[in-house]
N, C-alpha and C positions, 0 to 999 in steps of 0.2 A: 504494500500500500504506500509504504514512505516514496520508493521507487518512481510510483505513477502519481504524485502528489510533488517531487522533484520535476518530471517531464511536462506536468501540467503549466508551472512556474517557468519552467522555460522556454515553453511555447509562449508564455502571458511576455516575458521580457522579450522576446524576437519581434512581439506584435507592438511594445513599447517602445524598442529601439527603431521599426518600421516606421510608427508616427513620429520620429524624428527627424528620418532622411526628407529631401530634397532636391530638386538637381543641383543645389548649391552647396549640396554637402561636402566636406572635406573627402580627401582617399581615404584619410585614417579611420573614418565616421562607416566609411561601405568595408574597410578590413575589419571593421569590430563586428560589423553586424555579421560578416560574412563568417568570423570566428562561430558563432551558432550549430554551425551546418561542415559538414563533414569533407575532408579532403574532397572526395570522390561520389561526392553529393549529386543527385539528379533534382532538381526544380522547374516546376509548371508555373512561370510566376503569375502567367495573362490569366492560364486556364487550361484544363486539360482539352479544349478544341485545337489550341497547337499542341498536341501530343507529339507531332514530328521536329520541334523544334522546343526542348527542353535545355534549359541550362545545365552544362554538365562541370562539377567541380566548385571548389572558393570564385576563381577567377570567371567562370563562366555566369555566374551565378550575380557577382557587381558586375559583369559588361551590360549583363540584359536589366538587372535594375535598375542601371543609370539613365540607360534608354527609357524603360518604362515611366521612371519621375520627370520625363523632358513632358510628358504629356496630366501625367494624373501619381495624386497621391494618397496614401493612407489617413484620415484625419482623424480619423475614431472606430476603435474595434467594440463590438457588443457582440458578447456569447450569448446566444440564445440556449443551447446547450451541448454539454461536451462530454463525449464518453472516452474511457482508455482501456485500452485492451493490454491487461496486465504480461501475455504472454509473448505479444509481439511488439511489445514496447512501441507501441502507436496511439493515435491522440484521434479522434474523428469532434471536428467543433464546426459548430455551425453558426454562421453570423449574420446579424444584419449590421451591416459599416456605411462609415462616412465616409465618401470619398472626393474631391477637387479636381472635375476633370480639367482642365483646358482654363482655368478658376471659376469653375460652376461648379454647383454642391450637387453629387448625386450622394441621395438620401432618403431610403436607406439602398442597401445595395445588398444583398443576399449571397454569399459564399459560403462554400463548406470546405474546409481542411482536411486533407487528410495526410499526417503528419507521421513518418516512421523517423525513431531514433537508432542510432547504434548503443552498441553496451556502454558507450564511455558518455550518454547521452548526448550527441550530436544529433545532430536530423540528416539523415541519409536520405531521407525521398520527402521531397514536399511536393503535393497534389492540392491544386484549388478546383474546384468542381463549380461552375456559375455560368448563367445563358450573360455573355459579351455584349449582348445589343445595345446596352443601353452608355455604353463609352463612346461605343459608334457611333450611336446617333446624335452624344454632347458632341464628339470631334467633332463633327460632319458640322452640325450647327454655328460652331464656332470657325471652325477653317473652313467650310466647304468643301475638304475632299472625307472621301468613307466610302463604304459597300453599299449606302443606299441614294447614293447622289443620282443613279439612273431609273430609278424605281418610283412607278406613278400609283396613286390608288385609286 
């Protein structure tokens, strides 16, 4: 129990030091958060719809963050609720979050985690699970381009 009450707190501090970053973050700010997640770490940061295009690694893992906060960021995490599977040291949390796309508030925004550590509690696999449209449709609003700029109703 102490175990998954440890991995719980560290998932809570990764979504702490997340509402931190920025694209004006320092390197040192993306090595600390990257310190979380395991050498040879695999991350879904958008969503598992890019499933073919996972961050693989510390380094892979800040290239695609930095990219991602050029557009939208974390502003506030709310669990809705969180279960842990004691035997495979995984986290399954389900949210609704604040997020700043493009500087619009999308709110709430509904993601689920699904969060596997290694033995030395690291995060080996992080998985967000969430229908994408509605980043699309802030970008698109705000810059004009997106996947539905050809689309009439």
């Amino acid at each position: 129990m102490a175990y998954l009450t440890t991995l719980e707190a560290r998932l809570d501090a990764v979504y702490s030091a997340l509402e931190t970053l920025g694209p004006d973050s320092l390197a040192e700010d993306f090595v600390n958060f990257a310190s979380f997640f395991s050498e040879d770490c695999i991350a879904y940061l958008r969503g598992m719809r890019d499933h073919k295009t996972p961050a693989f690694g510390r380094q892979g893992l800040i290239h695609d963050l930095q990219n991602l906060l050029q557009s939208q960021h974390l502003k506030k995490r709310r669990v809705i609720s969180q279960v842990a599977n004691e035997q495979g040291g995984q986290i399954f949390s389900e949210m609704e979050n604040l997020y700043i796309v493009h500087s619009e508030i999308l709110d709430p925004f509904h993601k689920t985690a699904v969060v596997s550590f290694n033995r030395e509690g690291l995060i080996h696999s992080f998985k967000l699970y969430c229908c994408r449209s509605h980043f699309v449709w802030l970008t698109q609003q705000v810059t004009g381009e997106g996947s539905y700029k050809d689309l009439t109703v």
